[in-house]
PLY file of the C-alpha trace (Angstrom):
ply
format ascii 1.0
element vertex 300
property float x
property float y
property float z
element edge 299
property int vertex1
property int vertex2
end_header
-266.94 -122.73 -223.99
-265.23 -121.69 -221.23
-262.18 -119.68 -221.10
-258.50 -120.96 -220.17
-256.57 -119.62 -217.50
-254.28 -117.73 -220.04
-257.40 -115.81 -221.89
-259.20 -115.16 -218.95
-255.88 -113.23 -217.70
-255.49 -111.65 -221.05
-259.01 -110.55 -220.43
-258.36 -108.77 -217.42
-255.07 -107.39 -218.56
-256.95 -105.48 -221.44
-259.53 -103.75 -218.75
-259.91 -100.05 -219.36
-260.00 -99.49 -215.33
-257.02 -100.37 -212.98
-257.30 -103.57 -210.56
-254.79 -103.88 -207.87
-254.61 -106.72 -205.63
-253.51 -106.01 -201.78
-252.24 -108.23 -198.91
-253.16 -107.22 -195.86
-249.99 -105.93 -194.87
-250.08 -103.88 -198.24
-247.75 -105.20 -200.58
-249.13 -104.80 -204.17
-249.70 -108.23 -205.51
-250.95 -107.72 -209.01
-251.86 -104.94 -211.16
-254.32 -105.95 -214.09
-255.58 -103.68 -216.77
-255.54 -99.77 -216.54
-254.81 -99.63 -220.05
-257.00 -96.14 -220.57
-253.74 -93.95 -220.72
-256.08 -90.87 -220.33
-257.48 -91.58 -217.25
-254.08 -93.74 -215.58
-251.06 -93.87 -215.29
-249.08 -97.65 -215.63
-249.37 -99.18 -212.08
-247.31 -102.27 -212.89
-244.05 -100.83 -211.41
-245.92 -100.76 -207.72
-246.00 -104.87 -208.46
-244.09 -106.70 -205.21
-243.53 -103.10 -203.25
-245.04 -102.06 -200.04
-247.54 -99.16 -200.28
-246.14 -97.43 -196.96
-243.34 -96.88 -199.33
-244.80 -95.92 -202.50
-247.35 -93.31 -200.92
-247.70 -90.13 -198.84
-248.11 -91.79 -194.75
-251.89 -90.74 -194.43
-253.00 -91.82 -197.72
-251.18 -95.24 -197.32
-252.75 -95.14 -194.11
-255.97 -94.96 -194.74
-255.87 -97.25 -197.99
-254.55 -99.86 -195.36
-257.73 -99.29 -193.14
-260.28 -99.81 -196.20
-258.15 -103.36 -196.41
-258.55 -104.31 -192.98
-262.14 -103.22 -192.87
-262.87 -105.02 -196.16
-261.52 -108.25 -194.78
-262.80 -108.09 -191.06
-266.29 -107.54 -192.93
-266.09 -109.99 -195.43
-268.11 -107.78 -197.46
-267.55 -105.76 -200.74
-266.58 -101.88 -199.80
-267.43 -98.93 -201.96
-264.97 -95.69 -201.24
-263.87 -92.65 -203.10
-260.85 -90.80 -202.83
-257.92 -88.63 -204.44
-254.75 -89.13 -205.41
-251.94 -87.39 -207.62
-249.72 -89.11 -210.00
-247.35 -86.90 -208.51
-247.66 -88.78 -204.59
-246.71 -91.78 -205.83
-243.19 -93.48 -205.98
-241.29 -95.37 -208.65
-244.17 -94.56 -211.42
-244.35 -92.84 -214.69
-245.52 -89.44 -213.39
-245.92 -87.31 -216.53
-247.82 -89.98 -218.50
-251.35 -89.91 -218.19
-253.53 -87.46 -216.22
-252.17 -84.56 -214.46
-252.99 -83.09 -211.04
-254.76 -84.25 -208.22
-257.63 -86.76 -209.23
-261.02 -88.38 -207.90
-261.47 -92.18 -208.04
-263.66 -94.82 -207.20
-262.51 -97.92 -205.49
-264.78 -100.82 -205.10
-262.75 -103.26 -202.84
-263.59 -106.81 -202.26
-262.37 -109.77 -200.07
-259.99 -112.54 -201.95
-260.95 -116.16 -200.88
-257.72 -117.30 -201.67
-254.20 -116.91 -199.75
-251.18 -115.22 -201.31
-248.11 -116.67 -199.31
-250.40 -117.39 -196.38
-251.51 -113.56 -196.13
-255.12 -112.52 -196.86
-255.98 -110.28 -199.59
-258.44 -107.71 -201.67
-258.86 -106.93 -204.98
-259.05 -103.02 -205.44
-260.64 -101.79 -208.27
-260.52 -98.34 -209.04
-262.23 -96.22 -211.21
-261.56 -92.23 -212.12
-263.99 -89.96 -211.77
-262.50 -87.03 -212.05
-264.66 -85.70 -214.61
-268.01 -86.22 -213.18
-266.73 -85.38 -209.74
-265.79 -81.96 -211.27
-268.79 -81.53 -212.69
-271.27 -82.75 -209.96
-269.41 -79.38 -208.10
-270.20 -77.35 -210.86
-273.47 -78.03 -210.84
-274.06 -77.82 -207.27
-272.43 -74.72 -206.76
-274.71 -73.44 -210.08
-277.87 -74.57 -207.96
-276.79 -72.44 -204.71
-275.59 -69.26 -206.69
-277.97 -66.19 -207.91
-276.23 -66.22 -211.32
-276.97 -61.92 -211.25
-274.98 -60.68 -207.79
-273.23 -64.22 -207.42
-274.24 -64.74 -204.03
-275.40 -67.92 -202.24
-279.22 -68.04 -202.87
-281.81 -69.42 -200.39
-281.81 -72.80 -201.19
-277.93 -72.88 -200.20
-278.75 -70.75 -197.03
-281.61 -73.42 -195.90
-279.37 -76.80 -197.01
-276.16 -75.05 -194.90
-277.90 -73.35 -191.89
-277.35 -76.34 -189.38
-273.81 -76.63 -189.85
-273.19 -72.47 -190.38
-274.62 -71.45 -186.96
-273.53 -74.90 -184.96
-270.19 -74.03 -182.85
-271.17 -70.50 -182.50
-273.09 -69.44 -179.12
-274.09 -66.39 -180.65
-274.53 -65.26 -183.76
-277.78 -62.86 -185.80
-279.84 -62.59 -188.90
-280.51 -59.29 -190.92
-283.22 -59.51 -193.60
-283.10 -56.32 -196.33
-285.13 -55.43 -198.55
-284.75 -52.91 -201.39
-287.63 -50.28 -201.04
-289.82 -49.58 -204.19
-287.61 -51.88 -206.12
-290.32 -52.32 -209.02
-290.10 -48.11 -209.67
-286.92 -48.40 -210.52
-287.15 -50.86 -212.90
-290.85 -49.92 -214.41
-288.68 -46.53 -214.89
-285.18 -47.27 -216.01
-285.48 -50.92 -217.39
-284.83 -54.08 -215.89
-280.88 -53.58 -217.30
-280.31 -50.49 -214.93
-282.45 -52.56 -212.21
-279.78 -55.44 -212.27
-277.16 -53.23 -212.49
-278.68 -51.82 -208.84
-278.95 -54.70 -207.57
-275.35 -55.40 -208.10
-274.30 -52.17 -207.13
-276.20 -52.75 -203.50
-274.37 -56.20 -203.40
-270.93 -54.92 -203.60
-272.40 -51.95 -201.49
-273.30 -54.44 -198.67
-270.85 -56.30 -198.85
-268.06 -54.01 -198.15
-269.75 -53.69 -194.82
-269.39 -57.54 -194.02
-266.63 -59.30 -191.96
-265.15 -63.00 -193.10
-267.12 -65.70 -192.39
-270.73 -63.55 -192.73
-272.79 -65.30 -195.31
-274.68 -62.86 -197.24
-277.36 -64.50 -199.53
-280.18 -63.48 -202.35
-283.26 -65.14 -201.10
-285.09 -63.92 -203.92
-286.37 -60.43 -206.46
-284.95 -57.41 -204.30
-284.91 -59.30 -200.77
-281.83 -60.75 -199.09
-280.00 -62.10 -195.55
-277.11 -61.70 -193.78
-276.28 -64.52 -191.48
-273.61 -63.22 -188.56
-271.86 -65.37 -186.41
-271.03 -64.29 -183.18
-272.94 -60.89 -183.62
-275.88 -59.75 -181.37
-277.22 -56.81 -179.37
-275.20 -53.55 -180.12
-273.26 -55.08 -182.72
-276.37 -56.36 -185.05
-277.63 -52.89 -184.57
-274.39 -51.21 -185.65
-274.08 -52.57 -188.40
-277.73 -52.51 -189.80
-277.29 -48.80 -189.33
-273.85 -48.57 -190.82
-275.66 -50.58 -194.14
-278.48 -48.56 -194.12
-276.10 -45.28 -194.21
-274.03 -46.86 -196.97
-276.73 -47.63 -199.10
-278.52 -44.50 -198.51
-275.46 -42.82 -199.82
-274.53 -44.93 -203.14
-273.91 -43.19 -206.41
-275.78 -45.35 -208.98
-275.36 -43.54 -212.07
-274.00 -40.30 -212.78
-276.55 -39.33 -215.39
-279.20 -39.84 -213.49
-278.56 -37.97 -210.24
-282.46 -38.56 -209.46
-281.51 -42.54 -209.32
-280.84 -43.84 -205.57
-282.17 -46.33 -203.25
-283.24 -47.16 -199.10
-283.26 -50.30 -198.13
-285.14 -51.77 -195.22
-284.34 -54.36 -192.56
-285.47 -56.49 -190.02
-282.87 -58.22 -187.51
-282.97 -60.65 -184.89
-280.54 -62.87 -183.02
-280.60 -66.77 -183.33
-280.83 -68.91 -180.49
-279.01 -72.12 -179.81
-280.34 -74.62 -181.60
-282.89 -72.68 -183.40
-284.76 -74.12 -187.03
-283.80 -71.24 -189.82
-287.90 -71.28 -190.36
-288.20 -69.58 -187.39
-285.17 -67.17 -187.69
-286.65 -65.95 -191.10
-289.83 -65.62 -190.16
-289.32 -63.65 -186.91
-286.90 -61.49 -188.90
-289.11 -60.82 -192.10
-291.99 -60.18 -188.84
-289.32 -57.51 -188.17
-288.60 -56.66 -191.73
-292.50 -55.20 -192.31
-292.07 -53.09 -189.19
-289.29 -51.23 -190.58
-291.44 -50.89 -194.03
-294.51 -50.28 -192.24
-292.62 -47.30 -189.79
-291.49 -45.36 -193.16
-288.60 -47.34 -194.98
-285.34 -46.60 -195.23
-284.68 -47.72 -191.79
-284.04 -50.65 -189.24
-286.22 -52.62 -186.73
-284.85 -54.77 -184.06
-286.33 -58.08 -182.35
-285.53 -57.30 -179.15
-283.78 -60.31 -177.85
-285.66 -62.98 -175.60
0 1
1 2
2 3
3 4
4 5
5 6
6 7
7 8
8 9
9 10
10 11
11 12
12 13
13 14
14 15
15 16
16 17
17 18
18 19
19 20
20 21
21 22
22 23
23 24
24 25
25 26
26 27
27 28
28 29
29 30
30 31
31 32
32 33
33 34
34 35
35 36
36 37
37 38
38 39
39 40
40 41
41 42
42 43
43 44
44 45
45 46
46 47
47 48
48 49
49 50
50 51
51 52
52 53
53 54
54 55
55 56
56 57
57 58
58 59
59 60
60 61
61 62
62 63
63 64
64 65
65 66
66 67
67 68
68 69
69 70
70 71
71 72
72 73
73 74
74 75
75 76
76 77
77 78
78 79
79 80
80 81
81 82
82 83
83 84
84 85
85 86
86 87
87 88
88 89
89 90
90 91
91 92
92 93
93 94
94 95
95 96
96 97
97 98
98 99
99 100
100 101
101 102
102 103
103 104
104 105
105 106
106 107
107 108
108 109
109 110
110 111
111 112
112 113
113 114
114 115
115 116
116 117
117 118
118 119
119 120
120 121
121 122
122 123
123 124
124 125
125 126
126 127
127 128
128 129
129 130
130 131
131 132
132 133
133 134
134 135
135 136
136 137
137 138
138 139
139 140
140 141
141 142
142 143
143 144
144 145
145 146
146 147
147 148
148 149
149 150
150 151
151 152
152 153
153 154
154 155
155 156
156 157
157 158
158 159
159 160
160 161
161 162
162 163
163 164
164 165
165 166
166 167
167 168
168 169
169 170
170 171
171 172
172 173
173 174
174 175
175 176
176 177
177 178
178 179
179 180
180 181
181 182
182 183
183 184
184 185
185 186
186 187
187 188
188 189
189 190
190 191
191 192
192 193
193 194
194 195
195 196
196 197
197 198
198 199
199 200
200 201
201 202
202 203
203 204
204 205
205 206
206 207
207 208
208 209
209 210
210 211
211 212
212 213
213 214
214 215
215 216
216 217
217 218
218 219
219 220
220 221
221 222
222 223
223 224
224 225
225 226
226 227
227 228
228 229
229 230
230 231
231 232
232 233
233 234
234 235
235 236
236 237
237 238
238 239
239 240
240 241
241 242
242 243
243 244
244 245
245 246
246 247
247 248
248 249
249 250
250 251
251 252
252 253
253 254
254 255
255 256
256 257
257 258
258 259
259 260
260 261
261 262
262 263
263 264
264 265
265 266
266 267
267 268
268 269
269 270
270 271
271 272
272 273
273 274
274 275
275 276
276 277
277 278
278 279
279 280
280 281
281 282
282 283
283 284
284 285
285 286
286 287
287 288
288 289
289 290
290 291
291 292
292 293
293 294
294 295
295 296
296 297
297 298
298 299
């Protein structure tokens, strides 16, 4: 049995997720369902307005390219975006969600004319929630949960897009010397407590934009943009001092560590494969000449 024009509209009145429908010069047509008050606000205000009016200029915008680009296509377009209840006019503002959230819009071409102007049906979907947590769990994937650094899967994903834009820039790779003594001796619970004490050590060393990561155990890089020659060196040397000179623990006086490093600069264009490798190349030099000390790639 099929459903009269009056039930099938009740039907899409009562949808949980919003449905807008858009002319192509974007006046809001129709607003159907949307009647999940925890994830929306009520759209049906925005009914017979222009969106140029209702929204910030480069949101209304772009919302007006997705139309045209939907209907020059003739096919169905999948987009996500954000939006605050707060950016838009002439709507209930406090009710529903707060704050700036994600959506989903899936936007499709009308067949039919609305006062001889073409038209899509918008429907939108919020995703704040899985948004948010997608970034949690990303950023849980590229952290070393101990120092809170960027580990080595983040430094291989990011390396393309860290170096690109700079025509210089270097790689230091450390590594704690006789790492396992201290904690076959102490416990591993003074041996992270080290390692985050060389961390903050390091770190204190580093300039804004230097990505310092935990590639794995007692072993970690520093990428440096626009830092070669003289400068790598420097500031291998001033690390090396600052480490050298660290106050671990006050009862045990005996307790202090070296740390090792290899350096090298990266050239234009360069696979991070090859960086690491010529730097941890470097690295075992350093270990092999004594510890506690830095050797240098000379540059090409």
């Amino acid at each position: 049995m099929a459903l009269t024009v009056e039930q099938l509209y009740e039907v899409m009145a009562q949808l949980p997720d919003p449905l807008f429908v858009l002319s192509e010069d974007g006046y809001y047509i129709e607003y159907l369902g949307g009647i999940e008050q925890q994830s929306y606000q009520d759209g049906n205000p925005l009914v017979g307005k222009r969106l140029q009016d209702m929204l910030p200029a480069d949101k209304a915008a772009w919302i007006m390219a997705q139309i045209a680009l939907t209907l020059d296509s003739n096919q169905v377009q999948v987009v996500e975006y954000e939006l605050a209840a707060a950016e838009v006019k002439d709507i209930d503002s406090e009710a529903g969600p707060q704050g700036m959230q994600r959506f989903e819009g899936k936007i499709a071409p009308l067949p039919s004319r609305y006062e001889g102007k073409r038209a899509v049906s918008w429907m939108t979907r919020n995703i704040t929630r899985q948004h948010d947590l997608q970034r949690r769990l990303q950023v849980l994937s590229e952290t070393d949960q101990l120092t809170g650094l960027h580990n080595r899967r983040y430094f291989f994903e990011h390396f393309p897009s860290l170096v690109a834009g700079h025509v210089t820039a270097g790689l230091i790779m450390l590594d704690i010397d006789h790492f396992k003594q201290i904690n076959d001796r102490y416990g591993h619970q003074q041996g992270d407590g080290v390692l985050q004490a060389f961390c903050a050590c390091v770190a204190a060393q580093l300039r804004r934009g230097d990505l310092f990561v935990r590639s794995g155990g007692e072993e970690f890089l520093l990428l440096l943009p626009q830092l070669q020659g003289d400068g790598l060196w420097q500031l291998a040397e001033r690390i090396r001092g600052a480490v050298a000179a660290m106050v671990l623990d006050d009862k045990a006086p005996e307790l202090h560590i070296t740390v090792s490093m290899g350096t090298t600069e990266i050239q234009p264009g360069e696979e991070a494969g090859a960086v690491l490798a010529r730097a941890d190349e470097w690295l075992y030099r350093a270990k092999r000449a004594g510890r506690n000390q830095a050797a240098h790639c000379p540059a090409p």
